[in-house]
N, C-alpha and C positions, 0 to 999 in steps of 0.2 A: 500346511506349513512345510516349507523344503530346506532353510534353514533358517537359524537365530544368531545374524551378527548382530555383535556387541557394538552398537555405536557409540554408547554412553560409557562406554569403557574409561576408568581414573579420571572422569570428570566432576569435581567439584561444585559445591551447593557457590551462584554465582555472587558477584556484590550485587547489593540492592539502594535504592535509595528510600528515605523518607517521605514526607507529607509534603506538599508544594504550598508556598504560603497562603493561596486561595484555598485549598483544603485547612489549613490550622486557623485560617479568620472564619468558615465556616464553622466550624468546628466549638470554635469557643462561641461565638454568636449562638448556636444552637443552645451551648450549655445553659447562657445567661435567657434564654428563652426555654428552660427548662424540659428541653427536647430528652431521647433519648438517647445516651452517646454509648458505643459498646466497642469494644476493640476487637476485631477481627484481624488472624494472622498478624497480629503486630502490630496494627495499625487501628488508629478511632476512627470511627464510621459513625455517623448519624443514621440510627436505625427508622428507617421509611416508616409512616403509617399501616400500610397495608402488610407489613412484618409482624408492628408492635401489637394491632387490634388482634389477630388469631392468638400469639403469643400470650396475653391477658387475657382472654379469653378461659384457656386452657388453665394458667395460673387459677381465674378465679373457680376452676371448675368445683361443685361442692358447696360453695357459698350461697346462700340463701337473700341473696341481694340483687338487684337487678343494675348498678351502677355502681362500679367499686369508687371507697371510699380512699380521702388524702391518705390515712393508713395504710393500704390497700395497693394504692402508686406506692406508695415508699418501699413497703417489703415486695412490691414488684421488682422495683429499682436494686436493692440491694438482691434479689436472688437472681438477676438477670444478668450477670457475669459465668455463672455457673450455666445456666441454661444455654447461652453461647456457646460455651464452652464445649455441651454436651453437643450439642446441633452441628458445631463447626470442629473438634478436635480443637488442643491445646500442644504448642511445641513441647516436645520432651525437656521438661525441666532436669530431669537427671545427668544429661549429658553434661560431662568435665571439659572445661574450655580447653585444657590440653590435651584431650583427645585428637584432637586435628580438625581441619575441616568436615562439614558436614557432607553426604553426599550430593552429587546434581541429581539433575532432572531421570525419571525413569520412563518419560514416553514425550511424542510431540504430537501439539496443536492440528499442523497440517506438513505434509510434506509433500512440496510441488516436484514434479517429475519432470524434465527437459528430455527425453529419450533422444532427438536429434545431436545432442552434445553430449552425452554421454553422462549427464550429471544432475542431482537432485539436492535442494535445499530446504532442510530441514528445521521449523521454528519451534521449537523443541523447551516450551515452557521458560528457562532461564537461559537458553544457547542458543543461536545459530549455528546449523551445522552445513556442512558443504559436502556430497556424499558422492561416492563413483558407482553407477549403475550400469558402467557397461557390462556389467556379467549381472542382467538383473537377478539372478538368483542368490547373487550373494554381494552386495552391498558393501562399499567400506567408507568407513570415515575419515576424509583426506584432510580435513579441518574445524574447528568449532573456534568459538567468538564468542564472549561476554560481553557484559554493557552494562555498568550499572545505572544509567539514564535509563534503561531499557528495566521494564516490569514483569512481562509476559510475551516472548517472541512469539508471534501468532501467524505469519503467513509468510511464503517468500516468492519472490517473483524475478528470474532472469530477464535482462535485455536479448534484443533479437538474435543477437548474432553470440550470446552467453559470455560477454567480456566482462560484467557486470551481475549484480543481485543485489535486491532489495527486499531488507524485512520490514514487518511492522510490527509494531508493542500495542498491543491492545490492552494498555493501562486502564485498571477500575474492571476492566471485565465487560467492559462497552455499556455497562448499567449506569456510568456517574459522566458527571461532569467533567470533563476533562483537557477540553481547550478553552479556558475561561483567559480571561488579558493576565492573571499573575500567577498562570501554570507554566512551566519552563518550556520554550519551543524544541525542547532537546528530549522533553518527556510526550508520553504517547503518540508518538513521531514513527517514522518510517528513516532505517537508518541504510544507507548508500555506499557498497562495498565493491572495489573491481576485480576480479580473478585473477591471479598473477603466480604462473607455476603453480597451479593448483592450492592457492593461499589468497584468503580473505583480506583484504586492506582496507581499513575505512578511510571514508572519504568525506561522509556529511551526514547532515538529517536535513529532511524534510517535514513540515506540518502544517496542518493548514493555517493558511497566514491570517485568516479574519476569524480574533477570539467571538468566542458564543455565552452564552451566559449560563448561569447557575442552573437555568429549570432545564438545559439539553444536554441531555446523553450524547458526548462526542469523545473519539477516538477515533485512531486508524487502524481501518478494516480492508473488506474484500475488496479484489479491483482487476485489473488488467490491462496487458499492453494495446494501444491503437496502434497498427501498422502502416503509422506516416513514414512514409518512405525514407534511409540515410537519419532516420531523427528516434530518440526515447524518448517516448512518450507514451505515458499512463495514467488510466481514468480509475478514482478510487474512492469507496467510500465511506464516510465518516459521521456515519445514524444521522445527529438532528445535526449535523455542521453541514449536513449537503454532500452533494461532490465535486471532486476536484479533479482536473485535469491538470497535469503539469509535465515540464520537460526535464528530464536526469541528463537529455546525452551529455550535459559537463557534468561529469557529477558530484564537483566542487560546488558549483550553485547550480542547485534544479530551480525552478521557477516555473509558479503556477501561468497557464496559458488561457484557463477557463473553469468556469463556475458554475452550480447550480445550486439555490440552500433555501428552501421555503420556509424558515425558521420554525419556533417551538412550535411542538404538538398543542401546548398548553401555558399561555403566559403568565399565569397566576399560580403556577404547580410544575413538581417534576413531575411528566412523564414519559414515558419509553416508547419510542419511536424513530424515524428516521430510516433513512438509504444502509440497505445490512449488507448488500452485494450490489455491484456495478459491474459490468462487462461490456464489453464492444464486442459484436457479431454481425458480421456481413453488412457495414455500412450503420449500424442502428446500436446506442450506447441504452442499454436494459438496466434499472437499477429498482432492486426487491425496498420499497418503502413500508417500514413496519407497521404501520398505523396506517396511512394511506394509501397503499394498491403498490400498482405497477406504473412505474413511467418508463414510455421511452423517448430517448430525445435524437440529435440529431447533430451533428459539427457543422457551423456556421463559419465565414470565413472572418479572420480578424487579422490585425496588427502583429499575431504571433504565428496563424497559421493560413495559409493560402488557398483557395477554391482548389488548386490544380493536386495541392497535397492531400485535401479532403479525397478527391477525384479520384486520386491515386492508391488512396487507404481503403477505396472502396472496392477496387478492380478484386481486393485476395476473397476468395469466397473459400468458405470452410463449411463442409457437410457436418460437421459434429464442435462441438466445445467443450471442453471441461477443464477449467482455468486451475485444476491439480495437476492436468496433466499438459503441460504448454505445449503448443503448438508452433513450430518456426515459419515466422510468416514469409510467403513468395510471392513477388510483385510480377504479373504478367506483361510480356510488353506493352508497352502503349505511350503516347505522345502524351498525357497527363503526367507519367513517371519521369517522362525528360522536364518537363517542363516545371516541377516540382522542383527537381532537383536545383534549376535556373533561379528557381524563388529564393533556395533556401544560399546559394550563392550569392544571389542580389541581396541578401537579408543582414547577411554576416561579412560581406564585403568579400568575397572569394573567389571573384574574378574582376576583372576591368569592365565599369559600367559598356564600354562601346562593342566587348566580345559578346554580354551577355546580350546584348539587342540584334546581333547581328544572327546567333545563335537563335533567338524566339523569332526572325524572321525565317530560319531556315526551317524550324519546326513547325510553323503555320506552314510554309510551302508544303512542306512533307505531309499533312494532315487533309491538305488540298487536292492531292495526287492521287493517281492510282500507275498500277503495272510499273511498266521501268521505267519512266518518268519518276515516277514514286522510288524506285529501287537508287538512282543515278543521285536523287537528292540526297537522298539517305549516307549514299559511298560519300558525298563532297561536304556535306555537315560533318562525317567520322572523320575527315579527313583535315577540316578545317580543324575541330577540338582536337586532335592529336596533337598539334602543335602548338598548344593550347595549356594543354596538362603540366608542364613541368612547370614554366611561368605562372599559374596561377598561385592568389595568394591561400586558395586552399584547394593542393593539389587532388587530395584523397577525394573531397567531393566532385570537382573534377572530373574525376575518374571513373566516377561513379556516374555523372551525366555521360560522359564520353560511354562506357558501356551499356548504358539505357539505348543509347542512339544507334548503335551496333547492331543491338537485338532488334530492332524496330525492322531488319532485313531478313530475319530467321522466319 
């Protein structure tokens, strides 16, 4: 240890929310099915089978019966608040409401590292934090975020270029049901902040948009950035909901791109399973399936994203991965990168259909070529997009082709 900053310094215990109406229609259905209901931290929870059989078990230890009797369940029932109690802690009842607020959080879930921007985000049980690591030995806290939609900040993930960061709430603990159709889309969601002077601003949530039903375990978990070129884009996982590939760069409306969700482990039962981790590495999207192995898959081209942008996302190769500690991705030259970027122009309307064709003519030339033949196409495409950039109706991307096509000469 080299030193102990205080990042949790004067922060407050944060707001929380309630049961979402799919939890309280569970919840009472359970009861009238004489299930068991227990309240944890605050809240009622239908205690799973494979909880209540040891718990009973142990209750009936002593008893000279091989099958407890209606009696038997009942002073279960009634001594099983205490037992809770004892198993999970009970909030301090003694505390005086005007004592003040309670304290916050005193550790975090994960905290992802960006070393190339100098900065780490911190999902820190009830907070987002936003932290400055250029002197990694001594860390400071330049921001923190509350949410009371938000349960449990669980992971953070910057965009490429670190304009941007995104948490997620890994409500229920990844153990319950959690994107059902009458769960709120704002709850165990991924919530969408841009950086500005060193200050957190939100901007949206995201979740996955197709509800799942009562027997899967869904929430949002691990995941990370695909390095489609000029674009935010990230693949994530959400246990039995599958995974999701979606676009942040507005990050007003992100919008999912692509899917993968082999539904329940078990249609007749909850149980625990699903995609725990996702990543993209060198071309290939890996996702840890609990129950089921390992899949990897693959980017196909669609309506949202293009062969030439795949092509492109695939040029970055990276000897090592470790999605805590991000990586800033760099595109190497190449005539897929221009030509991506042409897509993403033709997509969103960002230059005049007749530049952009005349443009993927020049680039097929240039793919065609070799030596100064090759070098002279190069100089009169940079040359044509230069005059190009300020008229288009999206100059920045633009700019972004024009400097693809530059480098195609380096």
């Amino acid at each position: 240890i080299v030193s102990s900053p205080r990042i949790f310094q004067d922060l407050v215990a944060p707001p929380q929310h309630g049961m979402s109406p799919a939890d309280k229609k569970e919840i009472a259905e359970a009861k009238a099915r004489g299930e068991f209901v227990v309240e944890i931290f605050g809240q009622e929870r239908v205690l799973p089978a494979q909880f209540v059989n040891p718990m009973m078990a142990q209750f009936m230890e002593g008893r000279e019966v091989d099958m407890p009797t209606a009696a038997d369940t009942m002073a279960f029932r009634e001594a099983l608040p205490g037992i809770i109690a004892q198993r999970f802690g009970v909030p301090d009842g003694d505390a005086e409401e005007d004592d003040g607020p309670r304290p916050g959080p005193t550790q975090c879930h994960d905290i992802t590292l960006y070393p190339a921007i100098g900065l780490a985000g911190g999902a820190c049980e009830g907070y987002g934090l936003l932290l400055d690591i250029k002197d990694p030995a001594n860390p400071k806290r330049i921001d923190a975020v509350a949410d009371s939609n938000f349960s449990y900040w669980h992971s953070a993930t910057f965009n490429n270029d670190g304009s941007k960061i995104l948490f997620t709430d890994e409500w229920g603990g990844g153990g319950q049901p959690k994107c059902r159709v009458d769960d709120p889309m704002e709850w165990g969601a991924n919530a969408i902040f841009t950086l500005e002077n060193g200050k957190m601003e939100f901007k949206s949530y995201f979740k996955l948009p197709a509800p799942q039903t009562s027997l899967e375990n869904c929430v949002a978990h691990n995941g990370s950035l695909i390095p489609i070129p000029g674009r935010d884009v990230m693949v994530q996982s959400w246990y039995q909901g599958g995974i999701s590939i979606f676009d942040w760069t507005d990050p007003m409306n992100p919008i999912e791109i692509a899917y993968h969700d082999r539904g329940p482990v078990a249609g007749d039962r909850m149980a625990n399973g699903g995609s725990w981790s996702v990543y993209w590495y060198n071309g290939a999207i890996v996702s840890s399936e609990i129950a089921r192995g390992l899949d990897i898959f693959e980017l196909k081209p669609s309506g949202f994203i293009s062969e030439n942008e795949i092509a492109a996302a695939n040029t970055v190769k990276l000897t090592y991965k470790n999605a805590q500690g991000q990586p800033m991705y760099e595109w190497p030259p190449s005539v897929s990168l221009s030509h991506a970027y042409l897509d993403q122009l033709e997509r969103t309307g960002g230059m005049d259909a007749a530049q952009i064709a005349s443009a993927r003519l020049g680039l097929t030339k240039v793919e065609q070529s070799s030596g100064r033949e090759r070098s002279a196409l190069i100089s009169d495409l940079a040359r044509e997009l230069t005059g190009l950039v300020s008229g288009a109706a999206d100059p920045a991307k633009a700019r972004m082709l024009l400097e693809s096509v530059r480098a195609l000469a380096l």
